[in-house]
C-alpha positions in Angstrom: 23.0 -10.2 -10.3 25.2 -12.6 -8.2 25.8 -12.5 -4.4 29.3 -10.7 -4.9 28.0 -8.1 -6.6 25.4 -7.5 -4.2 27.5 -7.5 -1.5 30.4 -4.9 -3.4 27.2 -2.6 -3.9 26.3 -2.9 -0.2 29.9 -2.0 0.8 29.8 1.4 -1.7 26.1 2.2 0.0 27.7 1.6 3.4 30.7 3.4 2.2 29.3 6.6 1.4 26.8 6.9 4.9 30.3 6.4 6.3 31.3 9.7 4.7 28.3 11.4 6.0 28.9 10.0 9.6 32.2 11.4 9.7 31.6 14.5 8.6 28.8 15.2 11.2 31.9 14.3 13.7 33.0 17.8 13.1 29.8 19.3 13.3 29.8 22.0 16.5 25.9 20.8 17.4 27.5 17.6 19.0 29.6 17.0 22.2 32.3 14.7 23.1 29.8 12.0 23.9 28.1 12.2 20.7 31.0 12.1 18.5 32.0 9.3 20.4 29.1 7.5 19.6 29.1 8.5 15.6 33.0 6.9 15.6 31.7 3.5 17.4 29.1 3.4 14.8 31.7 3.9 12.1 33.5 1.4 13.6 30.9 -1.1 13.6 29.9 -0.4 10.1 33.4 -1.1 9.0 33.4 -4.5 11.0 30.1 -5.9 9.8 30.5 -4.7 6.1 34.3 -5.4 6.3 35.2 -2.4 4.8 38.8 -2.6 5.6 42.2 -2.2 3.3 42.2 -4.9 1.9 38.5 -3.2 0.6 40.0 0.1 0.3 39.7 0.3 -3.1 36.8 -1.1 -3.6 34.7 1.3 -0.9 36.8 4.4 -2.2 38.8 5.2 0.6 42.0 7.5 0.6 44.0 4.6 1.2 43.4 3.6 -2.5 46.5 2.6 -3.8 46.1 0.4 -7.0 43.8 3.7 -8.1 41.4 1.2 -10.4 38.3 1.8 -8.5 39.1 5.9 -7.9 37.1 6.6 -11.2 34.0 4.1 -9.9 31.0 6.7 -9.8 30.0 4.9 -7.0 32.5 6.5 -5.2 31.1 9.9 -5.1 27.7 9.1 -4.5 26.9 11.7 -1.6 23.8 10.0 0.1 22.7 13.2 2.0 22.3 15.3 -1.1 20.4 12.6 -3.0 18.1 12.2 -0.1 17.7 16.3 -0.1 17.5 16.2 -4.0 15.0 13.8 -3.8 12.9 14.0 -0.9 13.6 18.3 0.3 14.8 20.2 -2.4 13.6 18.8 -5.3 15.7 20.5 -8.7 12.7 22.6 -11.2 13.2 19.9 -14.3 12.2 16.9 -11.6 9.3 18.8 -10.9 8.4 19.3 -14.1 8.6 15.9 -15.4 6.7 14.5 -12.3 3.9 16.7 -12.4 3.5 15.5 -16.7 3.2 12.1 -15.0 0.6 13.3 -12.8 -1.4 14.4 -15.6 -0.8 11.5 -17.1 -1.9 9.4 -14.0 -5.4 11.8 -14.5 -6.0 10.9 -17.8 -5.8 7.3 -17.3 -8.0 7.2 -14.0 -10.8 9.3 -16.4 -10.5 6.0 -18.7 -10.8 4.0 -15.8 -7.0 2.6 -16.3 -6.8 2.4 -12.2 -3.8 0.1 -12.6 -2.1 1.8 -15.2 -2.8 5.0 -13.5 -1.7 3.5 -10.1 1.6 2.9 -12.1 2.2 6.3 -13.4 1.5 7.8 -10.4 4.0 6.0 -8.7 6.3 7.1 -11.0 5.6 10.9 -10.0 6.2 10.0 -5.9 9.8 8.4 -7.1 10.7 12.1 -9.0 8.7 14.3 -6.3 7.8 12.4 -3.3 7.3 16.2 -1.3 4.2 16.9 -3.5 0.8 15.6 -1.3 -1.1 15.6 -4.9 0.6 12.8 -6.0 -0.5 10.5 -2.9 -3.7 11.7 -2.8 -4.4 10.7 -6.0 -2.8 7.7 -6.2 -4.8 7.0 -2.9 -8.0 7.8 -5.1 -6.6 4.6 -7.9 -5.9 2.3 -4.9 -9.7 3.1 -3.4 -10.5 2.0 -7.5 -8.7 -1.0 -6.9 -10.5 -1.9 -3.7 -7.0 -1.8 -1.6 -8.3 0.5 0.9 -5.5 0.1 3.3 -2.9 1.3 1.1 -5.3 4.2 0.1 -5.6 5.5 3.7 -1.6 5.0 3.6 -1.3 7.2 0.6 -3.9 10.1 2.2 -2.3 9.9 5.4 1.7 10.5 3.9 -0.1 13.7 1.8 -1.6 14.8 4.9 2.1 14.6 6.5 3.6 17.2 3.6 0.2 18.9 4.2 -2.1 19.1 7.0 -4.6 21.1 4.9 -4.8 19.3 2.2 -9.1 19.0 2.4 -9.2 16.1 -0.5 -6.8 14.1 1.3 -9.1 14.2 4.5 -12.1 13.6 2.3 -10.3 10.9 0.5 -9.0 8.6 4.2 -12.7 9.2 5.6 -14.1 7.3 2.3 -11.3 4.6 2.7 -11.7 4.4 6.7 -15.5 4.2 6.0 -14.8 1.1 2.9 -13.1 -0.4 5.9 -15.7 -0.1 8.6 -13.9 2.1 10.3 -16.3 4.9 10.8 -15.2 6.4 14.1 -11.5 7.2 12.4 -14.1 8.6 9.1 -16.1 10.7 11.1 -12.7 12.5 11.9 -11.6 12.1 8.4 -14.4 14.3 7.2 -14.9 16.2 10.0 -11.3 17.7 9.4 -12.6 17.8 5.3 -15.5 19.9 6.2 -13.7 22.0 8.9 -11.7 23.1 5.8 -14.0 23.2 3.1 -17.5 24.3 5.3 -19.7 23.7 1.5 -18.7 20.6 0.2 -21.9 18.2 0.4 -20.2 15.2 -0.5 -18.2 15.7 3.1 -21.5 16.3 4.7 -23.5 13.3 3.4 -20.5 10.7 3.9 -19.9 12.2 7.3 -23.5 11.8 8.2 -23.6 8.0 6.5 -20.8 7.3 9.0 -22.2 8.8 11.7 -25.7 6.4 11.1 -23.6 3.8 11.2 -21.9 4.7 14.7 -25.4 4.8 16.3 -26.6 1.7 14.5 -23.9 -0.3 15.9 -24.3 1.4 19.7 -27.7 0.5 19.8 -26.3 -2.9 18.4 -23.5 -3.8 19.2 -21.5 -6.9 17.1 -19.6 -7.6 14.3 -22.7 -7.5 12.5 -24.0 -4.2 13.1 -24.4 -1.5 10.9 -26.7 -0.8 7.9 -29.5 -2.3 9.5 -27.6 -5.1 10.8 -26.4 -6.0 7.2 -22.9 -7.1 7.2 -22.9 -7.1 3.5 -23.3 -3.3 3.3 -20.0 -2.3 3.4 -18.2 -4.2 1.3 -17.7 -2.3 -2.2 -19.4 -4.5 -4.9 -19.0 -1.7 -7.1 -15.2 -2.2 -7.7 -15.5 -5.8 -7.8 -18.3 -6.6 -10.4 -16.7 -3.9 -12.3 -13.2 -5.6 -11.9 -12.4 -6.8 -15.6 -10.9 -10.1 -14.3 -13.7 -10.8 -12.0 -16.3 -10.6 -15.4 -13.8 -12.8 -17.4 -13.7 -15.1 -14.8 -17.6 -14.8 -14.3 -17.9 -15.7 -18.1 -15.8 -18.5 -18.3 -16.9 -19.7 -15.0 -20.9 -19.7 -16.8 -19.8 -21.4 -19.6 -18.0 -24.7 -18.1 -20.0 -27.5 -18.5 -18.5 -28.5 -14.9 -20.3 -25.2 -13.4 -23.5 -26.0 -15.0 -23.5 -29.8 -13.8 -23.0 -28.1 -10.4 -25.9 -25.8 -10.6 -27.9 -28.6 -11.7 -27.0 -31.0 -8.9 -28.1 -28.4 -6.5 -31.6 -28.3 -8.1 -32.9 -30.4 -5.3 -31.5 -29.0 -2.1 -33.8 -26.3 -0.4 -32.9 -22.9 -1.4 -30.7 -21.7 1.6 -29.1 -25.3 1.0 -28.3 -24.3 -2.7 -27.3 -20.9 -2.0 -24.9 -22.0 0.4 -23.2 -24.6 -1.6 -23.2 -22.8 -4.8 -21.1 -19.8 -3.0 -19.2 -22.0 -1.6 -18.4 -24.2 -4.9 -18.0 -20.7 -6.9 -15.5 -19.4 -4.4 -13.3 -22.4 -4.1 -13.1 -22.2 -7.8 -12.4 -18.6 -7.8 -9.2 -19.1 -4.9 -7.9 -21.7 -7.6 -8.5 -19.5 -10.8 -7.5 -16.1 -9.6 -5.8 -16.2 -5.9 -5.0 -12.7 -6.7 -8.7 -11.7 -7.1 -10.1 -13.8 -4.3 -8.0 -12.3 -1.7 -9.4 -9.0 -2.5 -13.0 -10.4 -2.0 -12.8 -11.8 0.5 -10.4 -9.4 2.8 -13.5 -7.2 1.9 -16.1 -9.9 3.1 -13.7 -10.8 6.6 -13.8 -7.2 7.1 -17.4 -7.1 7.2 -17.1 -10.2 9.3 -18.1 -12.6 6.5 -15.5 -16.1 5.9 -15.1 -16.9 2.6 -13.7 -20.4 2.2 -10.2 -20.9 0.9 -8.2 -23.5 -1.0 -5.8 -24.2 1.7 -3.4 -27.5 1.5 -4.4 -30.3 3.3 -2.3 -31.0 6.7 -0.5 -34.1 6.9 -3.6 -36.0 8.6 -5.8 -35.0 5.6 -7.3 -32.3 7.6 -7.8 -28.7 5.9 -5.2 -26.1 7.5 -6.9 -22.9 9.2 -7.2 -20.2 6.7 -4.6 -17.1 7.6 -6.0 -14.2 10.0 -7.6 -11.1 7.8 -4.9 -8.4 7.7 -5.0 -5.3 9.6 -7.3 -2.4 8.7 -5.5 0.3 9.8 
């Protein structure tokens, strides 16, 4: 797509919030000051998107006069009612179709298709995004995937269409408690339980998270926590079960270059060897898989662990920092 038609696509978009601006104008809710302020708005949309006459027929104005854009769909695009089509009243046959993707989306996580089913429910949120299911379990593939953040994103929008919704709480205390965040998990489930009183699984995860509160008062640091094991909360699970990860294992085991390696350690001590074989391993792995690596090891700075990374040398020959973890929350 070039820049022009990009830019003639902006001024339709622009175009038809224009025709929802000026109709709230006559709306009674508003006084003088108000409507004042919606007509300066319109006139700065005009301005910066140069939506004048000479545009006229482009934007689909009444001042149309060579009449070869009226018939331009684009024209009568009525943002308002797509938003309330899409995101408030959403039509019986869009319902329908998302909730077959939904059940789709199921069927895939039971053959542990996380991406696939990641995809598909995706899909559902852009036909139905008012239906908390459809986060929730999508939060459920992300927590599958290891992306923890996005999973407590996903359990947090469901909870906004429904505060009830006791998976959804059950579903953010699990991803708060993947990212060490077990004060925000004790809430989580707490709010889980309060609504479902006999669910176990609520009970043991909120008293797991709770251990680890009072481990890490009587011990305060960034190692704290399962007996002072940083390791313990990262989810190993999802990543020796990660299909690239045992593809790259495989291939990794059967260079001649790895085993030269393991042999060259042979006469280090052992805490030596260990060191330098996870650190030889995981340079390899940042150039191999970047994708991958990043997942590790976001899990590993979260539990206060620094995996090295291939950074590019600075100008001087010296290694550039490696970028700060991202946010868990």
């Amino acid at each position: 797509m070039s820049d022009s038609t990009i830019s003639l696509d902006a001024k339709y978009f622009v175009r038809s919030f224009i025709r929802f601006l000026s109709k709230q104008i006559d709306q009674p809710n508003f006084n003088e000051d108000s409507r004042e302020s919606i007509e300066v708005a319109i006139q700065c949309l005009e301005n910066v998107y140069e939506l004048n006459e000479g545009d006229a027929a482009a934007a689909g104005t009444a001042e149309e006069s060579s009449g070869k854009k009226e018939d331009d769909p684009r024209n009568h695009v009525d943002l308002y009612e797509l938003y309330r089509s899409t995101y408030v009243e959403v039509s019986p046959e869009r319902k329908q179709e998302a909730e077959g993707l939904k059940n789709e989306g199921n069927r895939l996580m039971k053959e542990e298709k996380y991406q696939e089913a990641l995809n598909t429910y995706t899909k559902a949120i852009n036909l139905d995004a008012t239906n908390p299911v459809f986060y929730c379990n999508r939060a459920a593939a992300y927590s599958r995937l290891g992306d923890y953040v996005r999973a407590a994103d996903d359990c947090r929008m469901a909870l906004r269409h429904d505060p009830n919704y006791s998976k959804a709480w059950g579903r953010l205390g699990l991803a708060y408690s993947k990212m060490n965040e077990h004060k925000q998990a004790v809430t989580a489930y707490q709010n889980a339980i309060r609504l479902e009183p006999e669910n176990q699984d609520y009970k043991n995860n909120l008293g797991v998270s709770q251990q680890f509160l009072e481990e890490r008062s009587r011990n305060p640091g960034p190692s704290a926590g399962a007996g002072g094991n940083p390791l313990a909360n990262i989810d190993f699970a999802s990543v020796i079960n990660n299909p690239d990860m045992v593809q790259m294992a495989t291939r990794m085991m059967s260079d001649p270059a790895m085993h030269n390696i393991l042999g060259q350690l042979g006469g280090m001590n052992n805490m030596d060897a260990l060191l330098e074989t996870g650190r030889r391993l995981a340079m390899q792995m940042s150039s191999e898989n970047p994708e991958l690596f990043n997942n590790v090891a976001r899990q590993m700075e979260q539990a206060g662990i620094n995996l090295p990374r291939n950074n590019p040398p600075n100008p001087d020959g010296s290694q550039q920092p490696p970028p700060p973890p991202p946010s868990a929350s």
